[in-house]
gemmi code that builds the backbone of each chain (N, CA, C; Angstrom):
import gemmi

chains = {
    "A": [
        ("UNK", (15.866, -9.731, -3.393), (16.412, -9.179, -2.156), (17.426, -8.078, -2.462)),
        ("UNK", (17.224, -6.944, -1.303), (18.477, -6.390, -1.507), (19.547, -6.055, -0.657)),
        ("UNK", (20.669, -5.463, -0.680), (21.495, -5.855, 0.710), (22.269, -4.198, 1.081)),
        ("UNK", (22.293, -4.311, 2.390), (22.838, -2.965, 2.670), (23.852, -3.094, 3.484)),
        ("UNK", (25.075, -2.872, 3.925), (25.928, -2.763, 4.269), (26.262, -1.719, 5.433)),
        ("UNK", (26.101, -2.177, 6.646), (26.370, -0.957, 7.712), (27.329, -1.323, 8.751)),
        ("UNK", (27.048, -0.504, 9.807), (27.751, -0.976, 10.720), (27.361, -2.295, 11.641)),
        ("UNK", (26.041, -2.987, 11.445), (25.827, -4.074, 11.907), (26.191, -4.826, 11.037)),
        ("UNK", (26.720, -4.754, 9.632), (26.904, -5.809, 9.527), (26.406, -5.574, 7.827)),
        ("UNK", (26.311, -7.427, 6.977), (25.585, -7.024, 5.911), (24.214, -7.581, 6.058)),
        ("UNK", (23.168, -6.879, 5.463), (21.680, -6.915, 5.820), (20.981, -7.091, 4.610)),
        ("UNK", (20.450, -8.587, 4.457), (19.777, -8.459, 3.007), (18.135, -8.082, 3.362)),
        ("UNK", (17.766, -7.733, 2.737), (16.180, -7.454, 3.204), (15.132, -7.199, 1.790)),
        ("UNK", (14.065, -7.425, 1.675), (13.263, -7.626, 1.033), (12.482, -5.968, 0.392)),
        ("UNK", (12.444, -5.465, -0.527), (12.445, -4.166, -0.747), (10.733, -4.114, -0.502)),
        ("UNK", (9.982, -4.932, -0.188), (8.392, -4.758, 0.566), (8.329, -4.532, 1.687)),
        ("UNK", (10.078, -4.579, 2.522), (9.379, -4.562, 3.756), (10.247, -3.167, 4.472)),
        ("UNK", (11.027, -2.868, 3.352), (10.860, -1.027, 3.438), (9.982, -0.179, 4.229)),
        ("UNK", (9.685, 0.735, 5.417), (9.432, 1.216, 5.937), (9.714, 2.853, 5.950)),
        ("UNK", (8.520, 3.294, 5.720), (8.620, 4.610, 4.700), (8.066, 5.711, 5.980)),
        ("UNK", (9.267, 6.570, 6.777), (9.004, 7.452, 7.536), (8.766, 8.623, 6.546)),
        ("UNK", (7.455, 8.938, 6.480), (7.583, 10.310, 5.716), (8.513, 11.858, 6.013)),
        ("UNK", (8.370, 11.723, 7.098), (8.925, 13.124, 8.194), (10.081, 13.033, 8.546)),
        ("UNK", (10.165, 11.271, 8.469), (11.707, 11.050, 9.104), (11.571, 10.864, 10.819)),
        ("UNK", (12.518, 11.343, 11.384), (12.760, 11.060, 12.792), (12.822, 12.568, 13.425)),
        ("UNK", (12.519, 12.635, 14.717), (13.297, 13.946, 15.141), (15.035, 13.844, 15.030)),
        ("UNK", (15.247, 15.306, 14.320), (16.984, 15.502, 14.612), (17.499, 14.504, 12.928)),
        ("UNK", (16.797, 13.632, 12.819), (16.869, 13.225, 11.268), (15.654, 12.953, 10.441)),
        ("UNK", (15.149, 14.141, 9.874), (14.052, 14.630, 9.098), (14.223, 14.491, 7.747)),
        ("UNK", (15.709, 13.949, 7.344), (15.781, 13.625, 6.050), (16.417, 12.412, 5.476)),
        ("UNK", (15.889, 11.644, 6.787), (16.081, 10.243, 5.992), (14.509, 9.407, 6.300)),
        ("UNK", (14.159, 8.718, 5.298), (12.906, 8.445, 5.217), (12.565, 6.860, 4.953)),
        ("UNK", (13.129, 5.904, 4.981), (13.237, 4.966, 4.374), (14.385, 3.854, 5.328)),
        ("UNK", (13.090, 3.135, 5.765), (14.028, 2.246, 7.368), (13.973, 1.003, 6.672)),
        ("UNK", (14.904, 0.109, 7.364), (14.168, -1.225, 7.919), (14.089, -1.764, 9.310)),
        ("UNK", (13.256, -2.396, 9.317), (13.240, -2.807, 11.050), (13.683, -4.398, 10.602)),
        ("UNK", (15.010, -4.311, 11.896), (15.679, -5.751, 11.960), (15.414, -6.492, 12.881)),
        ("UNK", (14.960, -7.628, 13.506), (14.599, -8.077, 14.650), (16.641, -8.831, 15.177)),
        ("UNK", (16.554, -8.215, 16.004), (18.095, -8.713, 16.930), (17.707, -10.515, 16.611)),
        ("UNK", (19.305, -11.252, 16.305), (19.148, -12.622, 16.958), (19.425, -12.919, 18.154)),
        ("UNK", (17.962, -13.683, 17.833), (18.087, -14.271, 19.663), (17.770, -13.958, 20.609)),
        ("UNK", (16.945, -12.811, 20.186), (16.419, -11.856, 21.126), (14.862, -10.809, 20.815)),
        ("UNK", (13.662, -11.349, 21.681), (12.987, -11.046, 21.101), (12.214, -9.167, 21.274)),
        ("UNK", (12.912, -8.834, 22.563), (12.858, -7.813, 22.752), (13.734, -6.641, 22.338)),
        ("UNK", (14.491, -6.526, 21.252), (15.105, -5.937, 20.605), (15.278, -5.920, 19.328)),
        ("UNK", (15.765, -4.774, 18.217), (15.870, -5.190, 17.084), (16.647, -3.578, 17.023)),
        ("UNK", (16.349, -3.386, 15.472), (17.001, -2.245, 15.048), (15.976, -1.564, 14.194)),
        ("UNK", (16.790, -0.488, 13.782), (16.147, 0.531, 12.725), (17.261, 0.979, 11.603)),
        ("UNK", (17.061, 0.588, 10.948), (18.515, 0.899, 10.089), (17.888, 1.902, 8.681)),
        ("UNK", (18.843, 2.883, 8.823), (18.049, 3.947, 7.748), (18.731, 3.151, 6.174)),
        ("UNK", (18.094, 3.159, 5.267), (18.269, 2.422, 4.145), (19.029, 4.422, 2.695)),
        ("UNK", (18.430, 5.553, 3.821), (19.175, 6.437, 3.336), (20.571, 6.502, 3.376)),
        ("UNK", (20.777, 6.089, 4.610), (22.422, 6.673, 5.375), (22.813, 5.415, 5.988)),
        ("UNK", (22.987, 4.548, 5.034), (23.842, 3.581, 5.571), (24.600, 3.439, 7.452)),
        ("UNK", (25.042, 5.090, 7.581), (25.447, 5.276, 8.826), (24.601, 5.239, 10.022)),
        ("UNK", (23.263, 5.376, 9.781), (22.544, 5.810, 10.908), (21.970, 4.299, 11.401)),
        ("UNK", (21.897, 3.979, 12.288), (20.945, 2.534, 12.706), (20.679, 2.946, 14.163)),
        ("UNK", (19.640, 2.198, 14.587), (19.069, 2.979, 15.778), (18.895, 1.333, 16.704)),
        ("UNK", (19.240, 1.404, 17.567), (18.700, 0.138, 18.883), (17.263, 0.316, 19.343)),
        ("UNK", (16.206, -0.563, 18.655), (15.189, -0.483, 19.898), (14.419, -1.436, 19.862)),
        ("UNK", (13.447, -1.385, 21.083), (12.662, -2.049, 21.649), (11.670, -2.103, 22.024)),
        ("UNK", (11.148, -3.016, 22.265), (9.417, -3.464, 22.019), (9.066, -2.833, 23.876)),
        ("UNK", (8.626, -1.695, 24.419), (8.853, -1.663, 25.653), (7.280, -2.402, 26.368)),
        ("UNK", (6.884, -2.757, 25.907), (5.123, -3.473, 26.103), (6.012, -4.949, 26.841)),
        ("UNK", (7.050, -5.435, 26.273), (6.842, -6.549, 26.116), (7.985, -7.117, 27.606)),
        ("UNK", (8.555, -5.904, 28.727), (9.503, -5.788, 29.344), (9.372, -5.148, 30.594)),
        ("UNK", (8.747, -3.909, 30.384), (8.344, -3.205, 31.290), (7.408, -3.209, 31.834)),
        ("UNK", (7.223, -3.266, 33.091), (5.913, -3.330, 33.664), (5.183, -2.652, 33.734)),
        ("UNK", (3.924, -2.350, 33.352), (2.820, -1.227, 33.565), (2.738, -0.276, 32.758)),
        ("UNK", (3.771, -1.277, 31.477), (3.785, 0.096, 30.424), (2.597, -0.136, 29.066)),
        ("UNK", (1.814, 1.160, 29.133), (0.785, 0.815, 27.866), (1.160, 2.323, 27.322)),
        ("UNK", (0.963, 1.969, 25.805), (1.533, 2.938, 25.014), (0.167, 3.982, 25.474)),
        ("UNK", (0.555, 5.541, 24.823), (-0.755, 6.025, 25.114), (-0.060, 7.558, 23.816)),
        ("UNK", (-0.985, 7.533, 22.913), (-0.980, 7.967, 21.952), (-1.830, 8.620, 21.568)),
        ("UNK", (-1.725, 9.795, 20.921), (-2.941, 10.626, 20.333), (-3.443, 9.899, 19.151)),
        ("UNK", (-5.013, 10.329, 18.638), (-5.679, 9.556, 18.049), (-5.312, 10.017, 16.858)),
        ("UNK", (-4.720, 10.957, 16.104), (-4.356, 11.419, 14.841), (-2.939, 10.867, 14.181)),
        ("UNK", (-2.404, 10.316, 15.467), (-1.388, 9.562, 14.833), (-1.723, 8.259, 14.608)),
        ("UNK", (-2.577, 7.528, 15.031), (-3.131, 6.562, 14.889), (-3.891, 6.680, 12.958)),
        ("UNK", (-4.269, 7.657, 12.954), (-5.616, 8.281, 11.829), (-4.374, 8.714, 11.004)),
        ("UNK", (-3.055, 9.020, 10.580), (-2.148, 9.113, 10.171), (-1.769, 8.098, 9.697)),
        ("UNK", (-1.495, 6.707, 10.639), (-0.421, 5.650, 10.201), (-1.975, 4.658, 9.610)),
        ("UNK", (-2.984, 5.024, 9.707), (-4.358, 4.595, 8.948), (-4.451, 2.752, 9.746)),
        ("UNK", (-3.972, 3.458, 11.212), (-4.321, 1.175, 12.234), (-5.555, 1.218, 12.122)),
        ("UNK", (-5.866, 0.280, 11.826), (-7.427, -0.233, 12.075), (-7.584, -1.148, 12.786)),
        ("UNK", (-6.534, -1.978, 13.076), (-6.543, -2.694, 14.419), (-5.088, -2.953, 15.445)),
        ("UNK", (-5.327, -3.522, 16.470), (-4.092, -3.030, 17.699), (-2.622, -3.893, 17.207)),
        ("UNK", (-3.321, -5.027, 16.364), (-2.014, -5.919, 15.644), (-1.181, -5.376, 14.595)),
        ("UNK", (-2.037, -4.596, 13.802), (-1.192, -3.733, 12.873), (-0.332, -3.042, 13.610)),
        ("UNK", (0.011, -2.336, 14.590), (0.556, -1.578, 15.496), (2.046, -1.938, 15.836)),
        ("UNK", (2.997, -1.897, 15.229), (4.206, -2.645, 16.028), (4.773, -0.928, 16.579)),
        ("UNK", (5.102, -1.080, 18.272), (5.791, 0.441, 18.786), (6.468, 0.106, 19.491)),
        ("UNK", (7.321, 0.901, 18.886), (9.114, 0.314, 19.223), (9.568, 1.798, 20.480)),
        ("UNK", (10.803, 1.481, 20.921), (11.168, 2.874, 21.420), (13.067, 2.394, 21.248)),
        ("UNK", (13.248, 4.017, 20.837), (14.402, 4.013, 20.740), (15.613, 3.665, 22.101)),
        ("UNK", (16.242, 3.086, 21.731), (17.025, 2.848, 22.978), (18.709, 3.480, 22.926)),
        ("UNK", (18.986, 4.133, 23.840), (20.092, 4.268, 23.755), (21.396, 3.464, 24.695)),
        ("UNK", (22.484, 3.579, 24.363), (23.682, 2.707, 25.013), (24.435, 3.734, 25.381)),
        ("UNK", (24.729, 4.206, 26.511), (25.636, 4.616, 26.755), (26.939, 3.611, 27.109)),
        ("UNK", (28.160, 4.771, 27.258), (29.346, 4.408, 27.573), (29.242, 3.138, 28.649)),
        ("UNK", (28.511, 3.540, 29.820), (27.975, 3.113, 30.807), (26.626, 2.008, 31.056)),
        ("UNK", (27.283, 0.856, 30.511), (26.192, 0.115, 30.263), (24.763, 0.202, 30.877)),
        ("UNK", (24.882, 0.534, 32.395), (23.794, 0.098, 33.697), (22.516, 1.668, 33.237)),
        ("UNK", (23.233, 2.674, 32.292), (22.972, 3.600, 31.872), (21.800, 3.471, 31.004)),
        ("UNK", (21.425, 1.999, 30.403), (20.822, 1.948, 28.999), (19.555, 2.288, 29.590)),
        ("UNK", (19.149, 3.349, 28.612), (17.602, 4.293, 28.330), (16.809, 3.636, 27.355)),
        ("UNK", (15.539, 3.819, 27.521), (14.596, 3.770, 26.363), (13.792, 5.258, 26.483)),
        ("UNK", (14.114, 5.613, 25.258), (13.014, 6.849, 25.108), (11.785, 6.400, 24.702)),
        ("UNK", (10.695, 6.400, 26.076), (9.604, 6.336, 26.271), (7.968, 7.476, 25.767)),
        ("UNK", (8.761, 8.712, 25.968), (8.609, 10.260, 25.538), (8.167, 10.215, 23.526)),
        ("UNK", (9.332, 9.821, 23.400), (8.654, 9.565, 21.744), (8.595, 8.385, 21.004)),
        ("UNK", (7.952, 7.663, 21.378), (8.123, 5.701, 20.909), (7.882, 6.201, 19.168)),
        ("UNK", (8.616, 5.258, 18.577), (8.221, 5.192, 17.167), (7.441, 4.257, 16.715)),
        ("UNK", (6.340, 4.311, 15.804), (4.899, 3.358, 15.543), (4.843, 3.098, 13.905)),
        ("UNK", (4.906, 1.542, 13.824), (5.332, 1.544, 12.516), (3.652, 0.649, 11.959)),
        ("UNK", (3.187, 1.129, 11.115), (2.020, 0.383, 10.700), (2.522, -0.782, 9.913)),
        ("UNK", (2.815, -2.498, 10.363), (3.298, -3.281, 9.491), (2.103, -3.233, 8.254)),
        ("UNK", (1.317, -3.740, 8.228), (0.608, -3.861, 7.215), (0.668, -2.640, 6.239)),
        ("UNK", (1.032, -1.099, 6.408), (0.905, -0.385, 5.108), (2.581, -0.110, 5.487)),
        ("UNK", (3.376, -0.348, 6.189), (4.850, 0.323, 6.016), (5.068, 1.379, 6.328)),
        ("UNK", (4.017, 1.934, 7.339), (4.234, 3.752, 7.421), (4.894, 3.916, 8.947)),
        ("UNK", (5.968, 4.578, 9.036), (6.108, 4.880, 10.474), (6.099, 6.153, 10.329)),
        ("UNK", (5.913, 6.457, 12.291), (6.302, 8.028, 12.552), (6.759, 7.633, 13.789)),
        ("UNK", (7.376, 9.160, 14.164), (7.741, 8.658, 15.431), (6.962, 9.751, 16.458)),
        ("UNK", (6.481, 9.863, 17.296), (5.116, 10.350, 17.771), (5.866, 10.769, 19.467)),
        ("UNK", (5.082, 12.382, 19.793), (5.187, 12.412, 20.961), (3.874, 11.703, 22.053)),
        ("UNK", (4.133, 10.715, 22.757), (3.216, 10.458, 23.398), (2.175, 11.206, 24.100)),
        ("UNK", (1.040, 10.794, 24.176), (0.012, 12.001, 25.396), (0.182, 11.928, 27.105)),
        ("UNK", (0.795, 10.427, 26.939), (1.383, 10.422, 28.778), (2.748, 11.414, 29.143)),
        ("UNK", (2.751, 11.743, 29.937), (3.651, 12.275, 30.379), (4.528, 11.628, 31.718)),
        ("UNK", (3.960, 10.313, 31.954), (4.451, 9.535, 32.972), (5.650, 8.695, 32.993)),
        ("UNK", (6.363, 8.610, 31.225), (7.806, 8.478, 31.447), (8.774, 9.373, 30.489)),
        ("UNK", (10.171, 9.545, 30.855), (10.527, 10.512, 29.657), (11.589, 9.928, 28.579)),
        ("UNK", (12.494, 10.248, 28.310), (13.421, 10.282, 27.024), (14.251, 9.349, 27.377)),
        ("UNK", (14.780, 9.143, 28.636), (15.791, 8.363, 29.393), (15.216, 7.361, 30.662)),
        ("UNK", (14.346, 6.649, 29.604), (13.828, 6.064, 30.751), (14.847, 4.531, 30.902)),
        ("UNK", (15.689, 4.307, 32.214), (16.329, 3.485, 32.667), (15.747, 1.912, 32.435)),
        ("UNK", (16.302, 1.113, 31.671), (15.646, -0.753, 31.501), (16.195, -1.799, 31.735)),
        ("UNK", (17.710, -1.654, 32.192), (18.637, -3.033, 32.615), (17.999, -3.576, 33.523)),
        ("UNK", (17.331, -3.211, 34.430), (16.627, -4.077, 35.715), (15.448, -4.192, 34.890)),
        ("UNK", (14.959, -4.028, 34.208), (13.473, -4.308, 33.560), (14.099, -5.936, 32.649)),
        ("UNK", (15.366, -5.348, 31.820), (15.249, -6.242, 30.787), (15.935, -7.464, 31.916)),
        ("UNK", (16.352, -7.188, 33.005), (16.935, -8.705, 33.211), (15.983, -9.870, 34.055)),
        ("UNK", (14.945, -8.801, 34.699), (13.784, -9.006, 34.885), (13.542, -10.070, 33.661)),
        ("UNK", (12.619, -9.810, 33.034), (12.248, -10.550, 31.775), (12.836, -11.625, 31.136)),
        ("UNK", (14.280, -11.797, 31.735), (14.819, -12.919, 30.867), (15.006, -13.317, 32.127)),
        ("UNK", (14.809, -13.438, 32.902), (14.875, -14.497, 34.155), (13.768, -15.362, 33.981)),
    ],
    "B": [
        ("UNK", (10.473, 36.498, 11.145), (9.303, 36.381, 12.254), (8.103, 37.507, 12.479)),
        ("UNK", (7.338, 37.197, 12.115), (6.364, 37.931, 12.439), (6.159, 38.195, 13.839)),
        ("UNK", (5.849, 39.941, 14.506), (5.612, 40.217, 15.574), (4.950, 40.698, 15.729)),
        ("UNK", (3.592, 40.114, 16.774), (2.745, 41.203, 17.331), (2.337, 41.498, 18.515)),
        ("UNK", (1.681, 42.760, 18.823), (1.756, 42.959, 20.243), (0.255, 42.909, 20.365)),
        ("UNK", (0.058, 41.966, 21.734), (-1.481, 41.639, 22.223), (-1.294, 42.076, 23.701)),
        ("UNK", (-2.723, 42.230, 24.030), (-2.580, 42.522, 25.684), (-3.796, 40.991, 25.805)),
        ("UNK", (-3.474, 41.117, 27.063), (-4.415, 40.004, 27.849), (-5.556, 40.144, 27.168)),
        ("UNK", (-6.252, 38.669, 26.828), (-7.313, 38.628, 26.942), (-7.759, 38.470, 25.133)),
        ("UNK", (-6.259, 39.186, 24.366), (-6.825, 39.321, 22.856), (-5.773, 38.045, 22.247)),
        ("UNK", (-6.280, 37.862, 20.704), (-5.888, 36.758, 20.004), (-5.435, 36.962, 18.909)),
        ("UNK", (-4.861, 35.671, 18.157), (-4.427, 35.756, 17.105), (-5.225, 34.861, 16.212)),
        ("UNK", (-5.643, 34.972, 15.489), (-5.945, 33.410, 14.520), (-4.932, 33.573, 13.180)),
        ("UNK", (-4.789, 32.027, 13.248), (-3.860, 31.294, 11.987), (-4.403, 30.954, 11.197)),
        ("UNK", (-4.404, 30.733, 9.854), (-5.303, 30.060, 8.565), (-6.142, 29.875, 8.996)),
        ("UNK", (-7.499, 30.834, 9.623), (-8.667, 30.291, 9.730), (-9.173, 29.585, 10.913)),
        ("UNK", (-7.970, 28.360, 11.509), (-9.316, 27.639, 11.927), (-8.423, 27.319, 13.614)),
        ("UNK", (-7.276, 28.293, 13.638), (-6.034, 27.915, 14.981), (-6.141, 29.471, 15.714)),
        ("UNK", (-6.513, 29.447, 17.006), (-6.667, 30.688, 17.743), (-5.511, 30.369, 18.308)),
        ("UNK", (-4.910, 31.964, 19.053), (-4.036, 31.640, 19.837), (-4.168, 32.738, 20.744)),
        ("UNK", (-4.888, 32.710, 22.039), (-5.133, 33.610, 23.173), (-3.949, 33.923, 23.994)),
        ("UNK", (-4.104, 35.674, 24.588), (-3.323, 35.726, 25.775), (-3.754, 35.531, 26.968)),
        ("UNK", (-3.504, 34.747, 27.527), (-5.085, 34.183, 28.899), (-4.717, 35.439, 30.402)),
        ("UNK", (-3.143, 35.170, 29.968), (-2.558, 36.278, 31.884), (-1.163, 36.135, 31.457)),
        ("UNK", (-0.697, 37.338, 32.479), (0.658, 37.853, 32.067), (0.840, 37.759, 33.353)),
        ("UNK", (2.023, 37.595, 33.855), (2.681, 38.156, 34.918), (4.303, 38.524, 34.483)),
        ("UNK", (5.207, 38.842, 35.857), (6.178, 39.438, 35.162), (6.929, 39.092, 34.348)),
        ("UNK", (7.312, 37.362, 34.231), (8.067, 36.920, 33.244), (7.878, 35.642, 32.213)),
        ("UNK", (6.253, 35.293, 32.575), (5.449, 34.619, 32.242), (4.262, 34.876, 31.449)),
        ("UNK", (3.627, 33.954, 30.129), (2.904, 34.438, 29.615), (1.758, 33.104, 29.509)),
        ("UNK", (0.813, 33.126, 29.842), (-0.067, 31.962, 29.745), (-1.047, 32.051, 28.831)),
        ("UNK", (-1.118, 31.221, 27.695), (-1.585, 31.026, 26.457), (-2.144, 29.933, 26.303)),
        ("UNK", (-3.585, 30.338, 25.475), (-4.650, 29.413, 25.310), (-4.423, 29.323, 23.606)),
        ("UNK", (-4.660, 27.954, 23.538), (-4.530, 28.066, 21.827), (-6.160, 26.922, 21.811)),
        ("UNK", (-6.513, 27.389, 20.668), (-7.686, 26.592, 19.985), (-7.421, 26.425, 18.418)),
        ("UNK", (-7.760, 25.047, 18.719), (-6.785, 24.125, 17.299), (-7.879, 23.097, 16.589)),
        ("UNK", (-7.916, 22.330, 15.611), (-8.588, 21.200, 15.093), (-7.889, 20.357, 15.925)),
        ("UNK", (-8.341, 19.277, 16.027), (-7.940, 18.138, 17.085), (-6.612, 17.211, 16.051)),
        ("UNK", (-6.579, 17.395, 14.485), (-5.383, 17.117, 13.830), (-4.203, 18.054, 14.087)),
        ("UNK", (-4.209, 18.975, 14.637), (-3.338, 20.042, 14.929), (-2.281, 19.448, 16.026)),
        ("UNK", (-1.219, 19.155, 15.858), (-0.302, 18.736, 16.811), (0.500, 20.039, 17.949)),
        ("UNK", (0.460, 19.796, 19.107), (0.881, 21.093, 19.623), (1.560, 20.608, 21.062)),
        ("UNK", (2.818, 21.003, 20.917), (3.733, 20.555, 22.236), (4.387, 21.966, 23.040)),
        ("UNK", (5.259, 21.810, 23.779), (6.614, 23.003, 24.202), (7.351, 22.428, 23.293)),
        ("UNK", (8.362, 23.168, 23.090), (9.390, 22.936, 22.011), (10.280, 22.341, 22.913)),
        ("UNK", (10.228, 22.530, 23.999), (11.591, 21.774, 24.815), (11.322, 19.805, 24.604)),
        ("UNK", (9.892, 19.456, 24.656), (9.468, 18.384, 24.677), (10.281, 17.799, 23.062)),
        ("UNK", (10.017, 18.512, 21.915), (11.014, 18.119, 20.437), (12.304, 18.320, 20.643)),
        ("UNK", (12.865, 18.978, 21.181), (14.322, 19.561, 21.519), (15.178, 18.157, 23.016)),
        ("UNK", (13.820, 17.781, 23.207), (14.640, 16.800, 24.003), (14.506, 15.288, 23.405)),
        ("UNK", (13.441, 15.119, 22.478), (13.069, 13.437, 22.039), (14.347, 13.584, 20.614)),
        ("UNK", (14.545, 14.871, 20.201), (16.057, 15.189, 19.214), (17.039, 14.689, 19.534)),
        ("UNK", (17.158, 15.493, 21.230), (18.619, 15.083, 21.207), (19.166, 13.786, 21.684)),
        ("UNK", (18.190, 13.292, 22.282), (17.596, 11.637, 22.566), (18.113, 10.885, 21.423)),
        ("UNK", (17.698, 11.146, 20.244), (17.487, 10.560, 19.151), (18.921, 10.490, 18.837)),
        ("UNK", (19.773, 11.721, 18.596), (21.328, 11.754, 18.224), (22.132, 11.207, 19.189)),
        ("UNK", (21.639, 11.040, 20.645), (22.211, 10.061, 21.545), (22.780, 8.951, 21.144)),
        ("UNK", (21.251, 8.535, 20.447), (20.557, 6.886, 20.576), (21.455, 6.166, 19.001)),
        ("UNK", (21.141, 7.677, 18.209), (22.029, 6.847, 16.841), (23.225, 6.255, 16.782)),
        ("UNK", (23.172, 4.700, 16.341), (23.839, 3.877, 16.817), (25.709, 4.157, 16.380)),
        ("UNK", (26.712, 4.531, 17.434), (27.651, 4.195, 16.785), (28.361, 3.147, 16.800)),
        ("UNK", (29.716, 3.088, 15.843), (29.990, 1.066, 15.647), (30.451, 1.104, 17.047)),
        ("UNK", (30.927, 1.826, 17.598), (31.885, 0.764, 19.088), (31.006, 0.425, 19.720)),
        ("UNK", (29.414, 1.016, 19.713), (28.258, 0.917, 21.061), (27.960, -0.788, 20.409)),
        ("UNK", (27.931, -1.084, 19.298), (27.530, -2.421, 19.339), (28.111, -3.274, 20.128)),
        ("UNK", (29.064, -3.373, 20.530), (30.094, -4.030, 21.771), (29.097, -4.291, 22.660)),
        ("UNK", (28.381, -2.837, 23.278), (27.519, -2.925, 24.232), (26.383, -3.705, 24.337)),
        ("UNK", (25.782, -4.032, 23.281), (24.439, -4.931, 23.182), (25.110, -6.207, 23.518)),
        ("UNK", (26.060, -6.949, 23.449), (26.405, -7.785, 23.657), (26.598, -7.785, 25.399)),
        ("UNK", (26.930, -6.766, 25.736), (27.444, -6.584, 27.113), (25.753, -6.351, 27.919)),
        ("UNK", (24.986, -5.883, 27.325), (23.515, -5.670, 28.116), (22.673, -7.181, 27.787)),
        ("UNK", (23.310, -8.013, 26.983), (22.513, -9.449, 27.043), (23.207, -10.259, 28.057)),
        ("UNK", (24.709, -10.213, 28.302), (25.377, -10.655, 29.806), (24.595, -10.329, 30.927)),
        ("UNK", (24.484, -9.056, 31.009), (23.429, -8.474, 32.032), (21.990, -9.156, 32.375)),
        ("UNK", (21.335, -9.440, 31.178), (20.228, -10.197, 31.449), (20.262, -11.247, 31.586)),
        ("UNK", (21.244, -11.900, 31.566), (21.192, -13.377, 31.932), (21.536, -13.317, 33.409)),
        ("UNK", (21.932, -12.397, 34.138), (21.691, -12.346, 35.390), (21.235, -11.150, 35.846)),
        ("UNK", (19.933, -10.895, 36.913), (19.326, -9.898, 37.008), (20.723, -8.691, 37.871)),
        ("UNK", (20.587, -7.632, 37.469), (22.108, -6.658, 38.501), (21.627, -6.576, 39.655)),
        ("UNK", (23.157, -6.579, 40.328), (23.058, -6.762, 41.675), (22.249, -5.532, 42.620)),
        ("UNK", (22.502, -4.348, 42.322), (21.865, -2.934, 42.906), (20.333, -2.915, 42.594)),
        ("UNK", (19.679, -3.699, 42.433), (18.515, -3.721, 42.395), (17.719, -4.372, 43.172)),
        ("UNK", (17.500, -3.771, 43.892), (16.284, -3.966, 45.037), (15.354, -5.098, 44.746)),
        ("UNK", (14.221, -5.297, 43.713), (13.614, -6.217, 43.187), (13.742, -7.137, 42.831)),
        ("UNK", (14.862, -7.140, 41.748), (15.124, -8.187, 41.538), (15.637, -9.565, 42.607)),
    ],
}
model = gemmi.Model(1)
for chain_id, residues in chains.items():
    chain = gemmi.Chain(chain_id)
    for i, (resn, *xyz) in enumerate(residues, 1):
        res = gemmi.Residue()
        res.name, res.seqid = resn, gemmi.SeqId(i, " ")
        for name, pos in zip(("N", "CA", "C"), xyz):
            atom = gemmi.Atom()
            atom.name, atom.element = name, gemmi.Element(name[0])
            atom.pos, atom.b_iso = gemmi.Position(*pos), 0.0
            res.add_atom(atom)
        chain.add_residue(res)
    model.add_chain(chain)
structure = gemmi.Structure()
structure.add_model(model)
structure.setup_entities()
């Protein structure tokens, strides 16, 4: 195991289960090398913690699993990129942000990030829908769901 | 940057196998046809320029962790301004 030290906290994690963004992220193109943390206690959330920059960790969430009527919708080359061969390999997360303003919390829907568990490859992909965007609003979704 | 001048109707091609048409002009508008391989990724730049700054939003800082704690309060009771719930 190995352990990283951030602002969540200390994080031991298994160096197989490394998650290798080649491209990186938009706005951070030069960090390449995640892990995905699943939140305790919570199954609709987790993290992204860059294993480059200790500093960077990202909030997100499974939005399939919360939102209603939401199906990912993705071009087929990113699919032919992250090499899925089936819909389970597929874990797609979306970044979430926190504002100051709690009632504020967004999920960017616009570019979900798609991590192939089985080979470790993510990207983070502009969707082909155009039916939600960057700030898409989820406190009434997520409290929905845990009711 | 490379610059060139096309009128309606003429093109550019890129390495071979990426056209890029002028379809119609008007006065401050330019409407462009591009023909691409279907691996060819092709957006507005405003669409990257906004999932960016999204992204530097979203990157987590330490005080926002406070907040995850404060949005799981929330779900344990649905908010009140919501119609549906």
């Amino acid at each position: 195991m190995e352990v990283i030290v951030s602002h969540l906290g200390r994080i031991e994690y298994d160096p197989a289960e490394v998650i290798e963004f080649a491209e990186g992220l938009y706005g951070f193109e030069h960090l390449h090398r995640f892990i995905y943390v699943e939140a305790q206690g919570d199954s609709l959330f987790g993290f992204l913690q860059s294993l480059d920059d200790a500093q960077v960790a990202f909030v997100v969430a499974i939005p399939g699993k919360f939102i209603p009527g939401y199906s990912l919708a993705i071009f087929k080359k990113d699919y032919d990129y992250l090499d899925v061969r089936s819909r389970e390999e597929l874990l797609d997360l979306a970044i979430v942000t926190v504002p100051e303003n709690i009632e504020e919390t967004s999920a960017n829907l616009l570019g979900p990030v798609l991590i192939n568990v089985r080979t470790k490859k993510g990207r983070q992909v502009i969707s082909q829908s155009t039916e939600y965007g960057t700030k898409h609003r989820i406190l009434a979704d997520l409290a929905r769901a845990a009711v | 940057m490379l610059v060139l001048a096309r009128k309606k109707n003429q093109s550019i091609v890129i390495n071979d196998d990426i056209e890029i048409f002028v379809v119609d002009l008007s006065h401050d508008q330019v409407k462009i046809g591009i023909k691409a391989p279907q691996n060819v990724t092709i957006h507005r730049k405003e669409i990257y320029e906004s999932i960016k700054n999204e992204n530097v939003q979203a990157a987590l800082a330490p005080e926002r962790i406070k907040g995850l704690g404060e949005i799981k309060a929330v779900k344990k009771t649905p908010p009140k301004d919501d119609p549906k719930a």
